[in-house]
N, C-alpha and C positions, 0 to 999 in steps of 0.2 A: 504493500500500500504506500509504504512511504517513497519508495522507488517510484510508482508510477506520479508520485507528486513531483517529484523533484524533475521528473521526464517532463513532465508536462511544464513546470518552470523554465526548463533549457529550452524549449520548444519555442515560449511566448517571449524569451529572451531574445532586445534588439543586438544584432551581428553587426562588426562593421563592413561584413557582406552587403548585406542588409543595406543599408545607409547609402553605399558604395552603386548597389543596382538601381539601390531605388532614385538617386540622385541623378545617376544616368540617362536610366528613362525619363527622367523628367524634364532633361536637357532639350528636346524637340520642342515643347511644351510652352517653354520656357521662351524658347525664339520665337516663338509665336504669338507670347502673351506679351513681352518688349514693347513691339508697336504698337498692339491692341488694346494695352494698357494705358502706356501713353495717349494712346486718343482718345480713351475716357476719362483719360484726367482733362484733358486738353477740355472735352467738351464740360465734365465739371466744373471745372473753373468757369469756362464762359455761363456756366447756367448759376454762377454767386458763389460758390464752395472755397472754402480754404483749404488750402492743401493739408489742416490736420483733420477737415469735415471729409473732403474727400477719403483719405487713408479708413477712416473709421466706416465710410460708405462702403468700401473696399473688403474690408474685414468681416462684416455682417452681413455684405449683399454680395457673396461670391459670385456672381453670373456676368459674364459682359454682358448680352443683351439685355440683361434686368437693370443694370447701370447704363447701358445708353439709353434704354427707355426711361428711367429715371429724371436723368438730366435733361435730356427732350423736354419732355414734359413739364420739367420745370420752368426753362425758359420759353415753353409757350403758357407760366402762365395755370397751370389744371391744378385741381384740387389734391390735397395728398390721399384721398378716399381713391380717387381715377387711378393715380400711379400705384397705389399699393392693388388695386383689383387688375390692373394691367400686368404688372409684373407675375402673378399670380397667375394668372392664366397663361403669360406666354412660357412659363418655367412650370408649367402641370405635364411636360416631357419629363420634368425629374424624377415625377413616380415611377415611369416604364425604366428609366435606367436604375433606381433603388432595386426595384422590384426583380429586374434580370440580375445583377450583383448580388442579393440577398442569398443566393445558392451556398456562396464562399464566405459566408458569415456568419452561419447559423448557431454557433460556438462563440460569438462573441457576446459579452456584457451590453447591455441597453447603455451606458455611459460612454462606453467607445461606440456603439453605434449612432448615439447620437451627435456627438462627433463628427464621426467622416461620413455622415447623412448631408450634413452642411460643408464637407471637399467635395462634395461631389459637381463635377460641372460636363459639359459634353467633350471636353479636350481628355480630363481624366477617367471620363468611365469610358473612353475607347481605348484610351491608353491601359487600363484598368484589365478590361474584358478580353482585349485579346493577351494577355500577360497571362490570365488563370485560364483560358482555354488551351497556352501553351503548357503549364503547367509546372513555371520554376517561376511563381510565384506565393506568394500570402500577403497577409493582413498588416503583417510589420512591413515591408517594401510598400505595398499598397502606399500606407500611411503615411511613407514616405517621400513620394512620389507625390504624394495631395499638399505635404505643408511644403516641399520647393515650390511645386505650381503656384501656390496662395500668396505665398511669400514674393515670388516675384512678379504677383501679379499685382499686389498692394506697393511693393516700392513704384514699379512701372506710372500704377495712375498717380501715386505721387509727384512721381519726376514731371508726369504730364500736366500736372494741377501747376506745379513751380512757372515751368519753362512755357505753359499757355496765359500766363499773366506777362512774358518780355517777349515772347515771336508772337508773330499774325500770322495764324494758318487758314488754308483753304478750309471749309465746313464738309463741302463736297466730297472733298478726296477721303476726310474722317468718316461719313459714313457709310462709306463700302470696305470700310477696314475688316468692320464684322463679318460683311457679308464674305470678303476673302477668305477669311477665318475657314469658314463654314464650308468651303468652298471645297478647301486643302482636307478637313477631317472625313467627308464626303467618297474623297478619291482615298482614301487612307482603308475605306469601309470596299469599295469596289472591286472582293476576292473571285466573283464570281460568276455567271449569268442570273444567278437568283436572285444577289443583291442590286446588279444592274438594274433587273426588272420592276425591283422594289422600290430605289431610285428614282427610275425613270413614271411607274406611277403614283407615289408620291408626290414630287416635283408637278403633275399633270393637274394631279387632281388639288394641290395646294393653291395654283394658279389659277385655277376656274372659281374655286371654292370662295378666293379674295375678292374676285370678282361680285361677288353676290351678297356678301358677308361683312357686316360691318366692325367685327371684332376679331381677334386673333383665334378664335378658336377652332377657326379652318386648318391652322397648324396640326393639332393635337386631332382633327378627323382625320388627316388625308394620312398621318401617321398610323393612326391603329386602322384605318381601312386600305392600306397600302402594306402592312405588317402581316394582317391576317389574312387575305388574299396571296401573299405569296406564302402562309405558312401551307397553305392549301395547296397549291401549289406543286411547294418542293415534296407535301407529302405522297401526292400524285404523283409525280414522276418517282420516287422511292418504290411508290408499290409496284409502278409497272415495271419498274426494273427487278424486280422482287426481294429489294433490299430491306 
């Protein structure tokens, strides 16, 4: 008994393996959230923020697009009721990525889970999910891999809160920053014909959806009816193949 405690101790023990991978992977992550960050700070600043409002925005509202709809919204001006139901809605993607992760966690405490419930963002749960389906991952790397990303994603809009109070940037160019983002994680997802298709109806029906729809929650349909259509799918082609 007292063996399997002390097993279980070494097991939940961080490695400077550990630290070492996880800091690694987060290096992509990392380049990516540089300029992304900075442009939310940039746009922070212009919507009244000081660079220590921003940072604390930063800490608490991990999401970029829930910080650039934030700031948005500020300098046009809406009520804080609008931004926090907006934000809200456009990050109800985050249940589907908790919910797929939740497999590799089932042995964790409700205190770490709550936790890295709040790292979690779209850059880290792909990073995340293909890592445990390779399977020279866990929960200590995971973790690790969340506080670099957070970390450099809170200096970044720092830096950008600073340096968008002495340059004049284009607004234009800041808001396709995201969307590049988004763009890069997308192609990162593209292993296959299945996910191509899932992609490709996604993208189809997201675009029509907007068209009609005066809220973001065309996002979070064209997502679970683009998901579950190709789960069907790939289950189809499984059976005929007789796998």
């Amino acid at each position: 008994m007292i063996e399997t405690i002390h097993n279980k101790k070494e097991e939940n023990k961080l490695s400077r393996d550990d630290v070492i991978y996880g800091v690694k992977m987060a290096i992509p992550i990392c380049i990516g959230y540089i300029p992304l960050g900075i442009a939310s700070g940039i746009l922070s600043q212009k919507a009244g923020l000081s660079p220590i409002e921003i940072g604390f925005l930063s800490l608490f509202v991990f999401a970029g697009s829930g910080q650039f709809i934030t700031s948005s919204m500020l300098i046009a001006h809406s009520s804080m009721f609008s931004i926090i139901l907006t934000t809200f809605i456009v990050n109800l993607r985050h249940i589907l990525m908790s919910s797929t992760l939740s497999q590799y966690f089932s042995k964790c405490n409700k205190k770490f889970l709550l936790f890295f419930s709040h790292e979690i963002t779209d850059e880290t749960f792909a990073i995340n999910l293909i890592k445990f389906k390779e399977g020279r991952w866990n929960t200590r790397r995971a973790t690790i891999l969340n506080i670099v990303s957070h970390s450099t994603w809170i200096l970044s809009n720092i830096l950008g809160g600073v340096t968008g109070s002495i340059f004049n940037f284009n607004d234009t160019i800041i808001n396709f920053v995201l969307t590049s983002m988004f763009i890069c994680l997308l192609c990162l997802q593209l292993k296959g014909g299945i996910y191509i298709l899932c992609a490709v109806i996604s993208g189809f029906t997201a675009v029509n959806l907007s068209l009609i729809m005066n809220n973001n929650l065309y996002v979070i349909i064209a997502t679970l009816l683009s998901a579950t259509l190709c789960y069907f799918v790939e289950k189809f082609i499984k059976i005929r193949k007789g796998v």
